[in-house]
N, CA and C atoms as an extended XYZ file, in Angstrom:
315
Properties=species:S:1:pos:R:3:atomname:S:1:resname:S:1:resid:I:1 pbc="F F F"
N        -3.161      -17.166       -5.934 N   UNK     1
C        -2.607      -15.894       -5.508 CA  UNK     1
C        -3.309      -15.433       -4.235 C   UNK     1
N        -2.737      -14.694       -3.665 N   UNK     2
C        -3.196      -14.133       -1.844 CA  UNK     2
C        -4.569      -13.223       -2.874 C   UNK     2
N        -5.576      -13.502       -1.813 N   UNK     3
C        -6.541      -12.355       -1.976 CA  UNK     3
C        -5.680      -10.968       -1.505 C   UNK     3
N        -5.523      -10.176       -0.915 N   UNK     4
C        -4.887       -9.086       -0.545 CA  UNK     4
C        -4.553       -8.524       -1.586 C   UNK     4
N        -2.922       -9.303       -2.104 N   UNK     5
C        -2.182       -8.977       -3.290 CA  UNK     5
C        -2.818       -9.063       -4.662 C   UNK     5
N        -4.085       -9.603       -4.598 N   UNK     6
C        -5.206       -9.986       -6.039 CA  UNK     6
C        -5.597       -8.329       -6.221 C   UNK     6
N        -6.003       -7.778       -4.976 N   UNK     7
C        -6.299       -6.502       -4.719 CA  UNK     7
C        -5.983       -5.374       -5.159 C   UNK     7
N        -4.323       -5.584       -4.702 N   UNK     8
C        -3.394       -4.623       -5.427 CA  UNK     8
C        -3.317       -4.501       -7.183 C   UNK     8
N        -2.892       -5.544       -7.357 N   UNK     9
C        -3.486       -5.956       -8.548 CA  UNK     9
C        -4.416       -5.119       -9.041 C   UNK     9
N        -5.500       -5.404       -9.181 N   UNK    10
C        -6.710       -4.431       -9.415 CA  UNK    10
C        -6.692       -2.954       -9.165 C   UNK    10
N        -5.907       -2.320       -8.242 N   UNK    11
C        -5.955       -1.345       -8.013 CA  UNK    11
C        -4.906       -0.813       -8.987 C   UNK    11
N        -3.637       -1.459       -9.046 N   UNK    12
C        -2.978       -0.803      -10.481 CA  UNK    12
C        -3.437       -0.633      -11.099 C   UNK    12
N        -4.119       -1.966      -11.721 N   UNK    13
C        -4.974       -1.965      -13.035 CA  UNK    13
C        -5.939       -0.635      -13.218 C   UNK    13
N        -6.727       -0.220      -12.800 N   UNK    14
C        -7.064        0.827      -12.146 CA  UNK    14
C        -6.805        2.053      -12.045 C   UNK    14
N        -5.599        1.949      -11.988 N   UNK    15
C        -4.593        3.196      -11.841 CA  UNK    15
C        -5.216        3.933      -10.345 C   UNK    15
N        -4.948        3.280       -9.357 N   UNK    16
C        -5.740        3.563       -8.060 CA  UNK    16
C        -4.573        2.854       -6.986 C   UNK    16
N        -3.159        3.045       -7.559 N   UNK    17
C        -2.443        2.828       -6.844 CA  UNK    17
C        -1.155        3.902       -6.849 C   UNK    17
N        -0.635        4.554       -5.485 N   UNK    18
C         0.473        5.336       -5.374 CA  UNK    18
C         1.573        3.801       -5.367 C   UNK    18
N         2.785        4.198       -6.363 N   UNK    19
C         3.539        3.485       -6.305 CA  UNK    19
C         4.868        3.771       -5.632 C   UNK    19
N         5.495        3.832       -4.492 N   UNK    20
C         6.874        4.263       -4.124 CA  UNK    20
C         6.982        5.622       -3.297 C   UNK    20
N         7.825        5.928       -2.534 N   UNK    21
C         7.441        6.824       -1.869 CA  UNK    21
C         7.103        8.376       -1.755 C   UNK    21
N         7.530        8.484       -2.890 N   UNK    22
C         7.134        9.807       -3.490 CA  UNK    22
C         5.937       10.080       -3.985 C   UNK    22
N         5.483        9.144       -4.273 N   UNK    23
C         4.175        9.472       -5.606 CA  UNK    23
C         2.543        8.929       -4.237 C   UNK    23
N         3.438        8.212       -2.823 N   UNK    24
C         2.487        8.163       -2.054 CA  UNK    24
C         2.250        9.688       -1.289 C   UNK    24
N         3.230        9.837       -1.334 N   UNK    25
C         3.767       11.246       -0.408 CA  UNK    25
C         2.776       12.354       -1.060 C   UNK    25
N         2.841       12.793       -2.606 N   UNK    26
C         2.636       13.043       -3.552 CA  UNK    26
C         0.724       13.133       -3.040 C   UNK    26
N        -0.170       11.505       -3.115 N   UNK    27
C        -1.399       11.560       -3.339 CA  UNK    27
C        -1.867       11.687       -1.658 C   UNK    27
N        -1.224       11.665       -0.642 N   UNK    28
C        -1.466       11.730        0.110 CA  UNK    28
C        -2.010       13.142        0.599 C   UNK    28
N        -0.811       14.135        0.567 N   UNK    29
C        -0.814       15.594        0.796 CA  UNK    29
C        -2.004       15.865       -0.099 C   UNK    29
N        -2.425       15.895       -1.158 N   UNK    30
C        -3.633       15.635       -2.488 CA  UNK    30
C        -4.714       14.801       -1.821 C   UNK    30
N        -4.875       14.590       -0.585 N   UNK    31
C        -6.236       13.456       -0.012 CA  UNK    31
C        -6.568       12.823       -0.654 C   UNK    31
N        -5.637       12.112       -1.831 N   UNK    32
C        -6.384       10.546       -2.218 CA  UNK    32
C        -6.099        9.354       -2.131 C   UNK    32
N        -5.242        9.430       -1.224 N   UNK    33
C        -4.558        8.092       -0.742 CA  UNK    33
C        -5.641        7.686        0.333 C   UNK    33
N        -6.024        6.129        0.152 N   UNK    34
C        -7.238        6.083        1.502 CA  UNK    34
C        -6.352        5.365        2.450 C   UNK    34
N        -5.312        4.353        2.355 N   UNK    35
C        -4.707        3.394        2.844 CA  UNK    35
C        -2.882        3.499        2.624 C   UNK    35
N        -1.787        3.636        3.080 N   UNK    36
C        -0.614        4.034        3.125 CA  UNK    36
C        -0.207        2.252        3.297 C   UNK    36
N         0.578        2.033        3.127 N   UNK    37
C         1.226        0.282        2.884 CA  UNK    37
C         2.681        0.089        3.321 C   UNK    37
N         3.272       -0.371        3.921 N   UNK    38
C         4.530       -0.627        3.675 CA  UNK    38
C         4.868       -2.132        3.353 C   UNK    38
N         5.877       -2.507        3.321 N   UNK    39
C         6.206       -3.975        2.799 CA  UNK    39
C         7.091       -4.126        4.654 C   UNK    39
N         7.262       -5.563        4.224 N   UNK    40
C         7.806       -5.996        5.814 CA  UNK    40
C         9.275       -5.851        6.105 C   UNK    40
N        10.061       -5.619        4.577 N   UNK    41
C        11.724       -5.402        4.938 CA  UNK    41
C        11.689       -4.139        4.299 C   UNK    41
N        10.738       -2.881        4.440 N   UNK    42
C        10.823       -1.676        4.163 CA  UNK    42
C        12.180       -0.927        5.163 C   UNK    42
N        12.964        0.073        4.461 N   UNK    43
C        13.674        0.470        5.295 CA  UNK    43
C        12.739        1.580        7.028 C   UNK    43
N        13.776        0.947        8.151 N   UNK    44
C        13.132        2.021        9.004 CA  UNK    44
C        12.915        3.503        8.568 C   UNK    44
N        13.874        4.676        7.388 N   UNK    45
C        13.288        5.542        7.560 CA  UNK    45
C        12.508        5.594        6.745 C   UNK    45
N        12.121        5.414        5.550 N   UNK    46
C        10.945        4.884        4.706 CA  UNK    46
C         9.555        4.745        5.319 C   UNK    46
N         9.711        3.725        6.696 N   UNK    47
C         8.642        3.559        7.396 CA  UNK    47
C         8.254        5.176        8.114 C   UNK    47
N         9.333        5.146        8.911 N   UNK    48
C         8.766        6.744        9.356 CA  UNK    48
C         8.341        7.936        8.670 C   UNK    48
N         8.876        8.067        7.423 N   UNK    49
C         8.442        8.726        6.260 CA  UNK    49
C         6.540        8.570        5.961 C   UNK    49
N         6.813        7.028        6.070 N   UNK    50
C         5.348        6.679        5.664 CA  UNK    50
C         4.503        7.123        6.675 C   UNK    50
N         4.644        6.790        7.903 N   UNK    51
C         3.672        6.977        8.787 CA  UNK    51
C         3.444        8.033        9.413 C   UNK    51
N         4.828        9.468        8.951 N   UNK    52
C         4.152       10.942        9.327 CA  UNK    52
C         3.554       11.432        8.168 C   UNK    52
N         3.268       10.953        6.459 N   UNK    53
C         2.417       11.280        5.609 CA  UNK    53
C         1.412       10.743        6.104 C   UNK    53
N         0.805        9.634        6.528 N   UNK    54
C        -0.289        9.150        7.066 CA  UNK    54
C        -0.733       10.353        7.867 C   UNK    54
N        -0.088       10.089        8.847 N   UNK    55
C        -0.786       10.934       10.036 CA  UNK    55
C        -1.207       12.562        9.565 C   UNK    55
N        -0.076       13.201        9.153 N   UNK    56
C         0.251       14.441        8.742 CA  UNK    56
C        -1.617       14.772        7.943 C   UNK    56
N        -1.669       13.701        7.124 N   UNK    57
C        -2.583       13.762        6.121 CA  UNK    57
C        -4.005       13.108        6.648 C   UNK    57
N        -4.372       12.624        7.668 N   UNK    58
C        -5.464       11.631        8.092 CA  UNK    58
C        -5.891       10.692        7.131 C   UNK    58
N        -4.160        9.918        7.148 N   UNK    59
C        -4.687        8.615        6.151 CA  UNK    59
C        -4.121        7.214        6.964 C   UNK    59
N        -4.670        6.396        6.524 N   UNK    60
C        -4.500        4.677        7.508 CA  UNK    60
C        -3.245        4.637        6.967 C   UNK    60
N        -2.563        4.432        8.237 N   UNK    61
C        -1.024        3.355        7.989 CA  UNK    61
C        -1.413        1.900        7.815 C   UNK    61
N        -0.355        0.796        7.232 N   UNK    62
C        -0.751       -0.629        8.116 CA  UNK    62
C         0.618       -1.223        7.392 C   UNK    62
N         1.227       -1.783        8.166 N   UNK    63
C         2.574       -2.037        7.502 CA  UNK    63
C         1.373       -3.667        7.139 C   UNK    63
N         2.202       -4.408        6.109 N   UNK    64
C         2.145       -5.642        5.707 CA  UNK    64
C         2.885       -6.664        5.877 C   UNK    64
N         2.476       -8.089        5.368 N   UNK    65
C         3.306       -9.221        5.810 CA  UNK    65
C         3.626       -9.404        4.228 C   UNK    65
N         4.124       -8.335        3.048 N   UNK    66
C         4.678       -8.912        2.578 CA  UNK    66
C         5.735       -7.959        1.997 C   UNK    66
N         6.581       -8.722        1.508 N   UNK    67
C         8.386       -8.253        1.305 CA  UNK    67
C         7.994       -7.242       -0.167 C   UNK    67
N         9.117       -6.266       -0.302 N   UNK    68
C         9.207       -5.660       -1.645 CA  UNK    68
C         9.058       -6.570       -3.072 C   UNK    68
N         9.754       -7.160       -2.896 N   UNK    69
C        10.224       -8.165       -3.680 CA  UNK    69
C         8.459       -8.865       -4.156 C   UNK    69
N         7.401       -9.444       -3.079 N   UNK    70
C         6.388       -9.746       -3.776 CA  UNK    70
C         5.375       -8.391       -4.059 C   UNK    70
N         5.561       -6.988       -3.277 N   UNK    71
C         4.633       -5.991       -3.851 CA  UNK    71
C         5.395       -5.604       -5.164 C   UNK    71
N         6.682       -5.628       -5.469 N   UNK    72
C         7.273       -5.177       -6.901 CA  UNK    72
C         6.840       -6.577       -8.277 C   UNK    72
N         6.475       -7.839       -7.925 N   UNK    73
C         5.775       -8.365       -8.953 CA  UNK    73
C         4.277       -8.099       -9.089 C   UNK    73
N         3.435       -7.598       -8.234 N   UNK    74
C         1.964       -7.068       -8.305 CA  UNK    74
C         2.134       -6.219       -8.781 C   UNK    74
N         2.947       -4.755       -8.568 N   UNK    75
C         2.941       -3.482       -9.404 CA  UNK    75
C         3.760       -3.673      -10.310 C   UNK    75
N         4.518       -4.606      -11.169 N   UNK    76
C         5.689       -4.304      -11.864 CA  UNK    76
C         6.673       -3.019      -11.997 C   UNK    76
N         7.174       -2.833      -10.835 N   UNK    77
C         7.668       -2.051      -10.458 CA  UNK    77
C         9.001       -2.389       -9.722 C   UNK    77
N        10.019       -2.617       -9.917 N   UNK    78
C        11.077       -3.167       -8.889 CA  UNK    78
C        10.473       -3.187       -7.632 C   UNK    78
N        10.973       -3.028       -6.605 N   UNK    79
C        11.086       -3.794       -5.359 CA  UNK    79
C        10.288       -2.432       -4.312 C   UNK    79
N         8.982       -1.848       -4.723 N   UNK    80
C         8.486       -0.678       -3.612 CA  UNK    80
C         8.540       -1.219       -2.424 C   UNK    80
N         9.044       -0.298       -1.655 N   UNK    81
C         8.397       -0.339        0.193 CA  UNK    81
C         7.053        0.076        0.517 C   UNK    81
N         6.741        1.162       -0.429 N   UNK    82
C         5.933        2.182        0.164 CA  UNK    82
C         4.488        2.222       -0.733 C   UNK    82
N         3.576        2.174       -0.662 N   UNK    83
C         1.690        2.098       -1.722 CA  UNK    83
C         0.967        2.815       -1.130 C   UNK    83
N         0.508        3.476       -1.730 N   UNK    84
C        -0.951        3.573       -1.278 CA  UNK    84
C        -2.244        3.430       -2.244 C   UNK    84
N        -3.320        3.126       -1.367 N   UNK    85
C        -4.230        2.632       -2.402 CA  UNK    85
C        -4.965        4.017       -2.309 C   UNK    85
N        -5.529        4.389       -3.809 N   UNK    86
C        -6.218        5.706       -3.626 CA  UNK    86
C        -7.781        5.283       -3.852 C   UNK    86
N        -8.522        4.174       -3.917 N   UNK    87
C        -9.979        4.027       -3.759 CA  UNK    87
C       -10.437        3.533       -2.086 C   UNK    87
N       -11.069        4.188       -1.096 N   UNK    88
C       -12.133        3.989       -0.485 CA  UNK    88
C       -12.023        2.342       -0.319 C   UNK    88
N       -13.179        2.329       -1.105 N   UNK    89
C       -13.537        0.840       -1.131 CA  UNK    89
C       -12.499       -0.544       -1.151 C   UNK    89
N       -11.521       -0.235       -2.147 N   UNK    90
C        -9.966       -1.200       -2.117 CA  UNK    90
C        -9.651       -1.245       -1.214 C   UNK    90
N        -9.189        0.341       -0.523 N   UNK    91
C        -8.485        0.002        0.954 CA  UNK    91
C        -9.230       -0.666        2.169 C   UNK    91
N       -10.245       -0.440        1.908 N   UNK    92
C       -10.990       -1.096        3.214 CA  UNK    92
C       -10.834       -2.398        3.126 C   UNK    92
N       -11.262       -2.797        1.830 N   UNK    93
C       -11.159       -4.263        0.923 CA  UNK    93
C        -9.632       -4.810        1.988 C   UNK    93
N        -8.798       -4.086        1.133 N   UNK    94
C        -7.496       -4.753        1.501 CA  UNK    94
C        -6.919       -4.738        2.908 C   UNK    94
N        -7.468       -4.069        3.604 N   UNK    95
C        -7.411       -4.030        5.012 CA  UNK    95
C        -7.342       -5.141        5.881 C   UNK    95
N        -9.111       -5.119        5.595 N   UNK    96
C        -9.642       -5.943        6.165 CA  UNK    96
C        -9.142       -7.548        6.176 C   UNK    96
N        -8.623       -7.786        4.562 N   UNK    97
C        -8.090       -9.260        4.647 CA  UNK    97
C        -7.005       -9.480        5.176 C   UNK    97
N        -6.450       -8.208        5.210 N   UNK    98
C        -4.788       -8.588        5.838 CA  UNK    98
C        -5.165       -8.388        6.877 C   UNK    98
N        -5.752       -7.935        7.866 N   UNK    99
C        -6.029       -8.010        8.987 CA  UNK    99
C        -6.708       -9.507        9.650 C   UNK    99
N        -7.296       -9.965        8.785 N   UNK   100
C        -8.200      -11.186        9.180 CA  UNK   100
C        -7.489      -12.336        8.464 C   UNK   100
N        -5.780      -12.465        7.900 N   UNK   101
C        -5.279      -12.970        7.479 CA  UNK   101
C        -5.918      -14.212        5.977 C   UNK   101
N        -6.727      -13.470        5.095 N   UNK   102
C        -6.902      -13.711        4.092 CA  UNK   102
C        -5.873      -13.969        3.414 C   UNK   102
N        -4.661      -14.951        3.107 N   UNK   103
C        -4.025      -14.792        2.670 CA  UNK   103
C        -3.973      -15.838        1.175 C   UNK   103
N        -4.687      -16.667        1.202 N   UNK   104
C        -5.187      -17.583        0.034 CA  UNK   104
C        -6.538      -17.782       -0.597 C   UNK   104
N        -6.512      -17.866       -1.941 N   UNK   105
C        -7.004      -18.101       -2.857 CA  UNK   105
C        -8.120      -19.437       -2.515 C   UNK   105
């Protein structure tokens, strides 16, 4: 499994994950979203949605390289566009690998 998505993972588990766009919207305005997510075939206004709660709220955007379809089998959740991770430490975690293309196990 992708380290990244191992992440998410954990952060459900956790219960340290906003799932969908409301409930990011939701922990964001609430300052506990550390990291805002989108998936890569997120709709455009979804995205813009996402990234004026980010801003609005002084929280990290970072769209991702991966589709609904694989963030809805990490959260068991149908097919989200939209996450946020609400621990600090996760988001940086998960950042960082998708940024430095950690993408295997």
């Amino acid at each position: 499994m992708d380290k990244a998505l191992g992440l998410l993972g954990i952060a459900k588990k956790a219960g340290l994950l906003a799932i969908g766009s409301e409930q990011t919207a939701i922990s964001a305005r609430h300052g506990k979203a550390h990291l805002i997510i989108s998936a890569n075939d997120t709709s455009d206004g979804s995205i813009r949605r996402a990234k004026a709660n980010a801003e609005t709220n002084e929280t990290k955007y970072l769209a991702v390289p991966y589709s609904k379809h694989e963030l809805g089998t990490i959260t068991g959740r149908g097919s989200p566009g939209i996450l946020a991770i609400l621990d600090k430490g996760l988001a940086e975690n998960f950042e960082r690998r998708v940024m430095h293309n950690e993408y295997t196990v």
